[in-house]
N, C-alpha and C positions, 0 to 999 in steps of 0.2 A: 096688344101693344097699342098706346095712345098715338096717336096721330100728330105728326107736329103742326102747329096752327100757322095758318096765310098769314104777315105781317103784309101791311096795306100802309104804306107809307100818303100821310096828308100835310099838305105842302100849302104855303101863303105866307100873306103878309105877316109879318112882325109885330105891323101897328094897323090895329081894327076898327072900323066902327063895332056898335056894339052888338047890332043882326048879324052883323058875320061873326063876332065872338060867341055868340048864341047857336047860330050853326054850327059853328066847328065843335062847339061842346058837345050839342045833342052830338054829329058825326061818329066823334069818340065813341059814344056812348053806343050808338046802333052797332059799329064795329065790333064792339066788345061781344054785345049781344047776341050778334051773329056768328061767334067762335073766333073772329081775327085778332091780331094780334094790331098794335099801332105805334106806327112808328112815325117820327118830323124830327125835323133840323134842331129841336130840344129848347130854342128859345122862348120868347114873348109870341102875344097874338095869337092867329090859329094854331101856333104849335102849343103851344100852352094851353089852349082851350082846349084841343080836338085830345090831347092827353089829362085835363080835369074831368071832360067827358068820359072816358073811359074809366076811368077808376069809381064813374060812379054807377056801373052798368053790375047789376046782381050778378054774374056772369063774370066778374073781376078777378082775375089773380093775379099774384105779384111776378111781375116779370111781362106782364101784355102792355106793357106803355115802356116804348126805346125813345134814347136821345142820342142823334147824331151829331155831335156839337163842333161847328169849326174850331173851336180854342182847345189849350192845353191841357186847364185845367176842368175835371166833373162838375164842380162846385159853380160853375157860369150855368150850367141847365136848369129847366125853372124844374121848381119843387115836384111835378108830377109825374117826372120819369123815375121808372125802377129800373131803368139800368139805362145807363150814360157809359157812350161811346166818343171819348174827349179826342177827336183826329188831330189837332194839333196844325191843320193844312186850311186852313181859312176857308175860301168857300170853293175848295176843291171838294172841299165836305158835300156838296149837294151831288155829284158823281156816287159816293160811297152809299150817300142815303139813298137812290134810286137803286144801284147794283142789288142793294138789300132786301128789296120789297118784292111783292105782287103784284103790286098794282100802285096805282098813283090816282090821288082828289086832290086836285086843286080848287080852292076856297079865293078867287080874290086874286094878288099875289102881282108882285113887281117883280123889277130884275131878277133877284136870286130863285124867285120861283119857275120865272121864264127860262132861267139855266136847267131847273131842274126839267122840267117839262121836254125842251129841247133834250137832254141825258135821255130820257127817257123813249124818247122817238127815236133815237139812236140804236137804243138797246130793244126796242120793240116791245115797249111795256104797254098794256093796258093804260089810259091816261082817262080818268072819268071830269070833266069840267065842272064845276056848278057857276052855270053863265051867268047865273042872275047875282052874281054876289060881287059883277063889277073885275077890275084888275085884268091881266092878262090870261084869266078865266074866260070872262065875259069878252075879248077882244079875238082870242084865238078861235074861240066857237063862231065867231063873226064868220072869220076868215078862214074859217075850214076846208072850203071846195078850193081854197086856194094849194091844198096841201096833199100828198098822194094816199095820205092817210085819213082815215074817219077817226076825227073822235071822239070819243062817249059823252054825250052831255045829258046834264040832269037838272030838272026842274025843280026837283026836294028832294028830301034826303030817304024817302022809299021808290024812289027813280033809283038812288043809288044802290039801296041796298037789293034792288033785283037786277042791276044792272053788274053787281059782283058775282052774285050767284049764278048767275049765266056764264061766264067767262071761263 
């Protein structure tokens, strides 16, 4: 019997510059290749990227790239997800998307990411940062020792990728 795959939910801004929409693609893409599964809030930006990336990993199947979308309808998710999750509950959605996952990368990322991130310290999720990409990535890694918890930070994306297979 096959094994069901880690979704790794990765989380940021909406609006990128274009190194961070370049990381989040490759991200996707190391995810896929490493057996996970990926999942984001199904929008623009790093969600959109980190799921372009994935579908372009040899290691592709239909069904490893989810969209957690706050609106009603599937049709708001950008083009890359294979399967779209329309909650209907605004950005209560970044709760569902976290409940969902493995693990959490955050890329960058303003308020709705900094919800998620907080969700996720709640819930005692794994939370891997990549600091250098700015946003409340680069801010929370600052202010870590301020917090009872360590959290993962990564300097590239094979930081990250040995920093899930340890977990």
């Amino acid at each position: 019997m096959e094994t069901r795959k880690k979704m790794i939910g990765v989380i940021g801004s909406s609006q990128v510059d274009q190194d961070n929409y370049l990381i989040a693609e490759k991200l996707g893409r190391i995810l896929i290749d490493n057996g996970y599964r990926v999942a984001t809030g199904g929008l623009k930006g790093v969600m959109e990227a980190s799921l372009k990336g994935a579908k372009q990993s040899s290691n592709y199947r239909s069904g490893d790239t989810v969209a957690i979308i706050p609106q009603s309808e599937s049709e708001e998710a950008n083009e890359y997800a294979d399967i779209v999750i329309a909650t209907g509950v605004g950005i209560a959605r970044n709760l569902i998307l976290v409940q969902s996952v493995f693990a959490i990368i955050a890329i960058e990322g303003s308020w709705g990411t900094l919800s998620e991130i907080c969700f996720g310290i709640q819930q005692n999720k794994p939370i891997i940062l990549l600091s250098q990409t700015g946003g409340w990535s680069g801010k929370l890694f600052e202010l870590r020792s301020e917090f009872r918890r360590e959290f993962q930070s990564a300097q590239s994306l094979e930081e990250v990728r040995k920093l899930l297979k340890s977990l």
